[in-house]
C-alpha positions as CSV (number, residue, x, y, z in Angstrom):
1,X,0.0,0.0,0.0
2,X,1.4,3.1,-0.7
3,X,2.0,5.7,2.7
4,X,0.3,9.1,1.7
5,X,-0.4,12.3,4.0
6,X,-4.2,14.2,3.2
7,X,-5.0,17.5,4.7
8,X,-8.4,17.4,4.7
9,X,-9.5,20.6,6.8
10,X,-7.6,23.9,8.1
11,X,-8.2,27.0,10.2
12,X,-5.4,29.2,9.8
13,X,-2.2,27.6,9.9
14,X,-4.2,24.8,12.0
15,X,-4.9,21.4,10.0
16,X,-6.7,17.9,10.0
17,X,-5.0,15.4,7.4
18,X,-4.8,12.1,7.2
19,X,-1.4,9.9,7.3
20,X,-2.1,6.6,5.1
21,X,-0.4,3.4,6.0
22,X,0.0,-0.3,5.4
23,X,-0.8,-0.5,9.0
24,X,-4.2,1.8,9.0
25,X,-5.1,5.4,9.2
26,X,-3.6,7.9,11.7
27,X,-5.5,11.3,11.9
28,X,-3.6,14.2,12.3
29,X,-2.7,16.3,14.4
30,X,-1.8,13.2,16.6
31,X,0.1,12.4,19.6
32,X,2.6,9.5,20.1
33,X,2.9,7.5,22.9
34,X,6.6,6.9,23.5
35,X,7.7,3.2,23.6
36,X,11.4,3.6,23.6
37,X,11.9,-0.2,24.4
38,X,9.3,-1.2,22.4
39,X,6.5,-0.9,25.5
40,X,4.6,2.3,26.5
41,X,5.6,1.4,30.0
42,X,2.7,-0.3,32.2
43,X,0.8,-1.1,29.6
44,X,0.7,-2.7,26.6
45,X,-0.5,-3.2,22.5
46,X,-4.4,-4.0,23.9
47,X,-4.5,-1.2,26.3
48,X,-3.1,1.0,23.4
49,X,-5.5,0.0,21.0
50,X,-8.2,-0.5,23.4
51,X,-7.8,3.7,24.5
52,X,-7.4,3.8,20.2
53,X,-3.3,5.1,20.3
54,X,-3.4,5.0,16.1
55,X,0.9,5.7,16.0
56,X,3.3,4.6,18.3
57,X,7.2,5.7,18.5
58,X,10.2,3.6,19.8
59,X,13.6,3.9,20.5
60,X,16.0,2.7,17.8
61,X,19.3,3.8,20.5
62,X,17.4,1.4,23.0
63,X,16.2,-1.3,20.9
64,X,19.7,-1.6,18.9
65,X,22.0,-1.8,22.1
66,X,18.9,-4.4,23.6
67,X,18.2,-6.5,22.6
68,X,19.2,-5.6,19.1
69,X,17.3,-5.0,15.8
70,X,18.7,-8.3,13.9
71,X,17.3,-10.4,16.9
72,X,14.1,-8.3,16.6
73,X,13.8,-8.5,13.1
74,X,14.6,-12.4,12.9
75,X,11.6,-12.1,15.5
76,X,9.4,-11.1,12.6
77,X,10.2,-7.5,13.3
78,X,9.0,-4.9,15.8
79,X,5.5,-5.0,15.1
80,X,5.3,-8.4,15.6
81,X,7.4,-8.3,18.6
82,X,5.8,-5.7,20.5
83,X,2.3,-7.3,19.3
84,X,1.1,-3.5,17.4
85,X,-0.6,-3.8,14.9
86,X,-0.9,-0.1,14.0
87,X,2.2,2.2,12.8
88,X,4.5,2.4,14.5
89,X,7.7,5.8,13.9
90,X,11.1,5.3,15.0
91,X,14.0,7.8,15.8
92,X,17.4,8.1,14.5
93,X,19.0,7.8,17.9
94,X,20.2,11.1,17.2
95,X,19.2,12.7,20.7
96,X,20.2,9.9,22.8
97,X,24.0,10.7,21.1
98,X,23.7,14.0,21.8
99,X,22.6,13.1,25.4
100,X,25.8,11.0,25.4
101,X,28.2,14.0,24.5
102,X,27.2,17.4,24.6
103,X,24.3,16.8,26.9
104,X,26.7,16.1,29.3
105,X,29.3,18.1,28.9
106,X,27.0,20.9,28.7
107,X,24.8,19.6,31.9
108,X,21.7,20.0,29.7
109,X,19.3,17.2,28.6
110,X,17.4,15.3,30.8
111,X,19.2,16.4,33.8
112,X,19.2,19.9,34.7
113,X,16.6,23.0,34.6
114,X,19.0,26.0,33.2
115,X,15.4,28.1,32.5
116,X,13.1,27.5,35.2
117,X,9.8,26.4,34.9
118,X,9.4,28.3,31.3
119,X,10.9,25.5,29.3
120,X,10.5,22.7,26.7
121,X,9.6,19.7,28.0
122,X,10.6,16.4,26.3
123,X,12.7,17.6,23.6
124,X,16.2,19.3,25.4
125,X,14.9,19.9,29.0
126,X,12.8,18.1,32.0
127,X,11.4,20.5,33.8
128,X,11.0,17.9,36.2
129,X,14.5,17.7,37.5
130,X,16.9,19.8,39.3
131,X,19.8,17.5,39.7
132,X,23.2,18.4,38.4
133,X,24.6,15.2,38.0
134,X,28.3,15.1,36.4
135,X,29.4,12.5,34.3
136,X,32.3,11.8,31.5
137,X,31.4,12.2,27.9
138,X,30.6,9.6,26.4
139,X,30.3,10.5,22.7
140,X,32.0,12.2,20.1
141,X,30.9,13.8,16.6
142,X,33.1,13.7,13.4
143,X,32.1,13.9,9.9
144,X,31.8,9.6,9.1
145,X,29.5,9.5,12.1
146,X,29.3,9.4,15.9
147,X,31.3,7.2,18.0
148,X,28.9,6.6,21.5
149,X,29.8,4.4,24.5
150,X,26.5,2.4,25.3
151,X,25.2,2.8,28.8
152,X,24.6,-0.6,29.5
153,X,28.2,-2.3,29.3
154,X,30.2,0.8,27.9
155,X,31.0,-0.9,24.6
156,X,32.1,2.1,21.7
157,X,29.5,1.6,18.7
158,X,30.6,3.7,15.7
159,X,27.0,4.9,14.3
160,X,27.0,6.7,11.1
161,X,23.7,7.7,9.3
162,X,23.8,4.8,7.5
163,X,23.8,2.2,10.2
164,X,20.9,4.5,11.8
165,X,18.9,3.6,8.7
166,X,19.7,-0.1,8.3
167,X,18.9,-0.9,12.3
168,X,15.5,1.2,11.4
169,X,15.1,-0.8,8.6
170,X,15.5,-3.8,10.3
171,X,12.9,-2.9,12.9
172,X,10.5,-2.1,10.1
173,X,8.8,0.6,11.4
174,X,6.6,2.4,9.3
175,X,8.6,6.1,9.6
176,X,11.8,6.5,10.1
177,X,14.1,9.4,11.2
178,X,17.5,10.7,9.3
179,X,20.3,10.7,11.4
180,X,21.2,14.2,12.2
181,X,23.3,15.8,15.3
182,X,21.3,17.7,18.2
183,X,22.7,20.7,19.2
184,X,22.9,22.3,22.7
185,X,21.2,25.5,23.6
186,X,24.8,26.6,25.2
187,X,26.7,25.8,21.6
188,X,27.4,29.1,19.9
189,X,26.3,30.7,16.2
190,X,29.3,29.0,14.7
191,X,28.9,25.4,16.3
192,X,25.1,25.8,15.5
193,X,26.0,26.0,11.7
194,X,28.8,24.0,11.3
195,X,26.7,21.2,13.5
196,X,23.1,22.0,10.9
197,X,25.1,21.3,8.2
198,X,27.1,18.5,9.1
199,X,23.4,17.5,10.0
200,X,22.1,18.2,6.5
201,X,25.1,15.7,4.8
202,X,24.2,13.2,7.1
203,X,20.1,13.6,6.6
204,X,21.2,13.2,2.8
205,X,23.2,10.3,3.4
206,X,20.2,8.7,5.3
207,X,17.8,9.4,2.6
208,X,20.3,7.9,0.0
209,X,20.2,5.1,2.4
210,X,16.6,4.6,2.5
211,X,16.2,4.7,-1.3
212,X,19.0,1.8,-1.7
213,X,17.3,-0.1,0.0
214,X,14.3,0.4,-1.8
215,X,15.6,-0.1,-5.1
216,X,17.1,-3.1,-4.0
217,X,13.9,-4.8,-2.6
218,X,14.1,-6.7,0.3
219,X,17.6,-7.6,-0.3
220,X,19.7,-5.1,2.0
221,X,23.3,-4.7,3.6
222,X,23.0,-4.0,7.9
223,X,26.4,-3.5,9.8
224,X,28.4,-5.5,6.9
225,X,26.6,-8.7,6.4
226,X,23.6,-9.5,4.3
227,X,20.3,-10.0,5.0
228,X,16.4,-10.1,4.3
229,X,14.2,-8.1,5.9
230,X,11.8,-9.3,7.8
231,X,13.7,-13.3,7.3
232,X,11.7,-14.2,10.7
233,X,12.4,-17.5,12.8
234,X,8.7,-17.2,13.6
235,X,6.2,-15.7,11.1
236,X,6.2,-15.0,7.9
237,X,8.1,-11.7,6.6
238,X,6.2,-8.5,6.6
239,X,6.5,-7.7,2.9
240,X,4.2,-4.8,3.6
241,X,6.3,-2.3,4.9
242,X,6.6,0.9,2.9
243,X,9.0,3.0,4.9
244,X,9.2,6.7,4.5
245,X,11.6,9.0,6.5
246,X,11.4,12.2,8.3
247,X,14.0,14.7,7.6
248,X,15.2,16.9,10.9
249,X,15.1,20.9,11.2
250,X,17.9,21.9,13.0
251,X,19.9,25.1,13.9
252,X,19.6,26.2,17.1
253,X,18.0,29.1,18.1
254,X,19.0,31.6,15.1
255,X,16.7,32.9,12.6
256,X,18.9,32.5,9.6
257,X,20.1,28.4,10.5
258,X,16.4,27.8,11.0
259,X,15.3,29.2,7.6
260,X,18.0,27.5,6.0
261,X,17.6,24.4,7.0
262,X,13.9,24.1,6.6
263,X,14.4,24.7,2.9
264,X,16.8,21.8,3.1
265,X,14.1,19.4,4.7
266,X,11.4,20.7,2.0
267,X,13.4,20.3,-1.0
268,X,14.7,17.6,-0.5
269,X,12.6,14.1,-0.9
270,X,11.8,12.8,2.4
271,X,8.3,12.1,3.0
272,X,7.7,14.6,6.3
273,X,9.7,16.5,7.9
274,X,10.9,17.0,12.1
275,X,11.7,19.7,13.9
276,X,14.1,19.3,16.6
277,X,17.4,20.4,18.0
278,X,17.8,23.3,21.0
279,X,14.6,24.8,21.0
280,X,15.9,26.2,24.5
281,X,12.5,27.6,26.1
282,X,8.6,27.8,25.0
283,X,8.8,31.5,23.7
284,X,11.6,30.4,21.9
285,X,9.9,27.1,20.2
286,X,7.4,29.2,19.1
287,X,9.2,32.0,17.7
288,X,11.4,29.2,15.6
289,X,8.2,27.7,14.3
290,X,7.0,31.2,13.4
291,X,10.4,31.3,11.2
292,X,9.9,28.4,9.6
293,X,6.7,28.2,9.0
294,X,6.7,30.0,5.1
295,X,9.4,27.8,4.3
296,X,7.9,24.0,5.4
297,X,6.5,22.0,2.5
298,X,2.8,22.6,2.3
299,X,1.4,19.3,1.4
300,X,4.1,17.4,4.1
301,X,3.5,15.7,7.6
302,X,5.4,17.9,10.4
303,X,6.6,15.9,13.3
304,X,7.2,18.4,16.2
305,X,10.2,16.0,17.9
306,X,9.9,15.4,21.6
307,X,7.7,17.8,22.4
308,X,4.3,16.5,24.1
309,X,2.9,18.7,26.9
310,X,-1.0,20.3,26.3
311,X,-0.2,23.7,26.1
312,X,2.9,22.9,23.6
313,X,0.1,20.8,21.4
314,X,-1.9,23.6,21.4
315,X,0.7,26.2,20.6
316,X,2.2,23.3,17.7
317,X,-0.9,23.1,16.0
318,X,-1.7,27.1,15.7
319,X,1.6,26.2,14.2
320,X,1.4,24.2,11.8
321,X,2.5,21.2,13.1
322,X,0.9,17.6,12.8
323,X,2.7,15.3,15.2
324,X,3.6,15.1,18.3
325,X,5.2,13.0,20.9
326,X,6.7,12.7,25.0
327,X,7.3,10.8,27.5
328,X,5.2,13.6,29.7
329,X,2.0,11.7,30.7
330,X,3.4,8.1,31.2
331,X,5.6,9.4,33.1
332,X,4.0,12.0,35.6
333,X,1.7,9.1,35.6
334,X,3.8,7.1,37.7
335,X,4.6,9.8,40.1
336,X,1.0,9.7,40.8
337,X,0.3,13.2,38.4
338,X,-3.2,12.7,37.1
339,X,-4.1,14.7,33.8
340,X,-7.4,16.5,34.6
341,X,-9.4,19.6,33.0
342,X,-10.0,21.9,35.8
343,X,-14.1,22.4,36.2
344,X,-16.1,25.2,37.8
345,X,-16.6,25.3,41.1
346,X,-14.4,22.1,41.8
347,X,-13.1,23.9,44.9
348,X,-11.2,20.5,46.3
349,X,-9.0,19.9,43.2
350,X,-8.8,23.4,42.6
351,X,-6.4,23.7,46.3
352,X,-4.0,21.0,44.7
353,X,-4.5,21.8,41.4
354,X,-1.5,22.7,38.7
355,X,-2.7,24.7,36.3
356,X,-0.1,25.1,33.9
357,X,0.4,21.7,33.8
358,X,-3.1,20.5,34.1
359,X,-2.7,17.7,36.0
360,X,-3.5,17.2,40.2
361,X,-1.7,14.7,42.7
362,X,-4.1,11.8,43.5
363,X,-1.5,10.4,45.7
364,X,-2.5,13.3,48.6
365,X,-4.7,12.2,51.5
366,X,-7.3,14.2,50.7
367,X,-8.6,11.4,47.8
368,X,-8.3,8.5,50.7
369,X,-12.2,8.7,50.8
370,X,-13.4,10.0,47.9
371,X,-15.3,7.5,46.1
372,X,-15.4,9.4,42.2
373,X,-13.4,8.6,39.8
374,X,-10.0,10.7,38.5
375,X,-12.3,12.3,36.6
376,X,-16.4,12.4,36.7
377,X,-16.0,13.0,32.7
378,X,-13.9,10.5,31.4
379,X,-14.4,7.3,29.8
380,X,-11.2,5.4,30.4
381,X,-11.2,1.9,31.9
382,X,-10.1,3.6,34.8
383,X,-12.3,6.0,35.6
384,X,-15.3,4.2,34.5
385,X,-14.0,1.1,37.1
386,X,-12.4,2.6,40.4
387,X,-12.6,5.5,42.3
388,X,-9.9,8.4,43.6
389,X,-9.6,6.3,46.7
390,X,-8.4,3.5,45.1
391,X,-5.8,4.4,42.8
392,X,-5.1,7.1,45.8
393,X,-4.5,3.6,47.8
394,X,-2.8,1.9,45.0
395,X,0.1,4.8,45.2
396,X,0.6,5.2,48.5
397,X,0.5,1.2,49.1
398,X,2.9,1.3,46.1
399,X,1.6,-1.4,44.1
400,X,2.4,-1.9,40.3
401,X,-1.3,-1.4,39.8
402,X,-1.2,2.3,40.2
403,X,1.4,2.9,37.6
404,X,-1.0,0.8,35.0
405,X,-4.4,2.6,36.4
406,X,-2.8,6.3,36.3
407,X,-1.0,5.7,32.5
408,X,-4.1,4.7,30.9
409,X,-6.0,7.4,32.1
410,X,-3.4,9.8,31.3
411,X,-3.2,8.4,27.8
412,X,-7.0,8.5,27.3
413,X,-6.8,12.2,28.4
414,X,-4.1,13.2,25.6
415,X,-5.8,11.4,23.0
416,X,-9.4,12.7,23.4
417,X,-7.5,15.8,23.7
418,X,-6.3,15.4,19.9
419,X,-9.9,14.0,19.0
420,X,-11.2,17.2,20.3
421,X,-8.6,19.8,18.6
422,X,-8.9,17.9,15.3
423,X,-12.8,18.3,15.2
424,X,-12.6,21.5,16.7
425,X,-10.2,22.8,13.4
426,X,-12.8,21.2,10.9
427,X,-15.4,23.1,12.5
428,X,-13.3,26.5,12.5
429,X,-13.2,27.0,16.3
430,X,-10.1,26.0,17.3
431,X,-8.7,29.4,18.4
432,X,-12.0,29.3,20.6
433,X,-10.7,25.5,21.5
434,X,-7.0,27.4,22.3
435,X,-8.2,30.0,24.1
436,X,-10.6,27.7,26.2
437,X,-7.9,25.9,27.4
438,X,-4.7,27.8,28.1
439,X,-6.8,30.5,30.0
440,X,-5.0,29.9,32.9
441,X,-1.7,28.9,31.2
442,X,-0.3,31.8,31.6
């Protein structure tokens, strides 16, 4: 079947499409649940499709160091192996190398709040955390490819763009990412541009890849041996697969880099194209998105990397943008964060309530008699089966339970969520929508 992206309705800059696959329909704008090992933790492919998740993403750093994509692929591949049956995207493992090198050297990633509370989640920054932790570098960048030292045993793995692509192609996913470099929002102008277009060379040599592969049918070269995709030990190959890759934005947080390379994404022939790299802070996201915005192929899926939090959705899709995904509500769900609209006159989860963040603790004692569900409103399993007091009970008892109860509500809120923004642009009221909900976000 051939993969296709629709638009089929827009307000503004504000669209509906629809992304066409050998393994269904996803309707855009959409929002990923992350399952960097190939699980959205606690739960799994029936709770995904059962809260209707139409696009998953994975981890193709994780998956290749373990337990590797040419034991997954023998496996029948990673749909089969994660038992999804719906498409499924896949990074380059670009962000995890820059995590590796200059997230570290630079204290910035997933480990330290430089900006306060104003920042990206997801994508650069957790917001979350607050702990400086130092640690050797363990990558480094030249021109062939990066050279990273894996976190589990510390082994080097030299991975070049083109071993990104064959490990992707091995896990057949139905989207794949070209290998670019992430830069740091400490790296300076001339870093920023050097790095975008060493970034641009390897996105080409990914694409070139990709289209080697193609010609060449199933028949494919991974890490220097020879193979067939999809030869599994226990099904039959998935001959299906028509993988199309996402070209990455990059350069920083200047104007000019930005605007370059977004021409270089649209002109060249991948099939969508990502945003990513150091966005730095909100304002700052959307002021790059405003930039590139004239120069993003019109009729091309945009994957807004990372970045997954309701008021970032929101200010993504006045945007432009037509994909999105985060680790943010599987994993505030296991900290006992509940996602939650705020109500009138809901005076009790209004004392506890984060409105920026739109979520409210049901781990505090003030839930350890209340018999309503997380949310009077919502139709997830958990809501419509057990009451505050429970899953308040199944946190502070710390059972695995809680973890499973919390995620799947927090999954059914984000996803309604895009149900509701996605009519709400065919009916031309999303800036009403917008407005509605980040009152308070402020």
């Amino acid at each position: 079947m051939t993969t296709k992206f629709d638009i089929i309705a827009r307000e503004d800059r504000a669209r509906v499409g629809k992304l066409t696959t050998s393994h269904g329909v996803v309707n855009t704008p959409v929002f990923l649940p992350v399952g960097t090992q190939a699980t959205v933790k606690a739960v799994d492919g029936r709770d995904l499709d059962e809260l209707g998740a139409e696009m998953i993403l994975a981890n193709t750093y994780h998956l290749y160091l373990r337990p590797g994509s040419e034991r997954i692929q023998k496996l029948g591949g990673l749909h089969k192996f994660m038992d999804w049956k719906r498409p499924i995207l896949t990074d380059s493992g670009g962000f995890q190398v820059f995590s590796l090198g200059f997230g570290i050297e630079h204290e910035v990633g997933k480990i330290v709040n430089l900006y306060g509370d104003n920042l990206v989640v997801g994508n650069i920054l957790d917001a979350d955390s607050k702990t400086v932790i130092n640690r050797t570098k363990l990558c480094k960048i030249e021109e062939d490819g990066p050279t990273f030292q894996s976190h589990i045993d510390g082994i080097a793995h030299f991975f070049p763009p083109e071993k990104s692509v064959d490990v992707q192609i091995e896990l057949g996913a139905d989207f794949i990412v070209a290998l670019d470099e992430c830069t740091s929002p400490l790296h300076d102008y001339d870093y920023t541009k050097t790095s975008m277009e060493r970034s641009h060379r390897w996105e080409k040599r990914s694409l070139d890849e990709l289209i080697k592969f193609q010609v060449h049918g199933s028949r494919f070269t991974v890490h220097g041996r020879t193979g067939k995709l999809n030869e599994s030990v226990n099904s039959e190959p998935d001959s299906t697969v028509n993988q199309q890759m996402f070209g990455v934005v990059q350069g920083g947080p200047f104007e000019d880099l930005r605007i370059e390379s977004a021409k270089f994404v649209s002109e060249n022939d991948f099939f969508g194209m990502g945003i990513g790299g150091a966005l730095v802070s909100k304002e700052k996201m959307h002021e790059i998105l405003d930039w590139i915005f004239p120069h993003l192929h019109p009729e091309k899926p945009r994957h807004l990397l990372g970045i997954g939090t309701i008021d970032d959705i929101f200010e993504g899709v006045s945007r432009g943008m037509d994909i999105f995904d985060c680790v943010y509500p599987t994993r505030i769900a296991r900290a006992g964060l509940v996602l939650y609209k705020l109500k009138k006159d809901d005076k009790k989860i209004a004392e506890i309530y984060n409105h920026r963040n739109f979520y409210y603790d049901i781990s505090k004692t003030i839930f350890v008699e209340d018999g309503a569900p997380i949310d009077e409103d919502c139709t997830c399993y958990t809501c419509q089966h057990y009451s505050r007091a429970y899953v308040h009970h199944m946190f502070r008892s710390h059972e695995l339970l809680s973890y499973r109860l919390a995620t799947i509500h927090n999954i059914h809120f984000m996803l309604r969520l895009l149900e509701e923004i996605r009519q709400a642009i065919i009916e031309k009221r999303f800036a009403k929508l917008k407005e509605e909900w980040l009152q308070y976000n402020q």
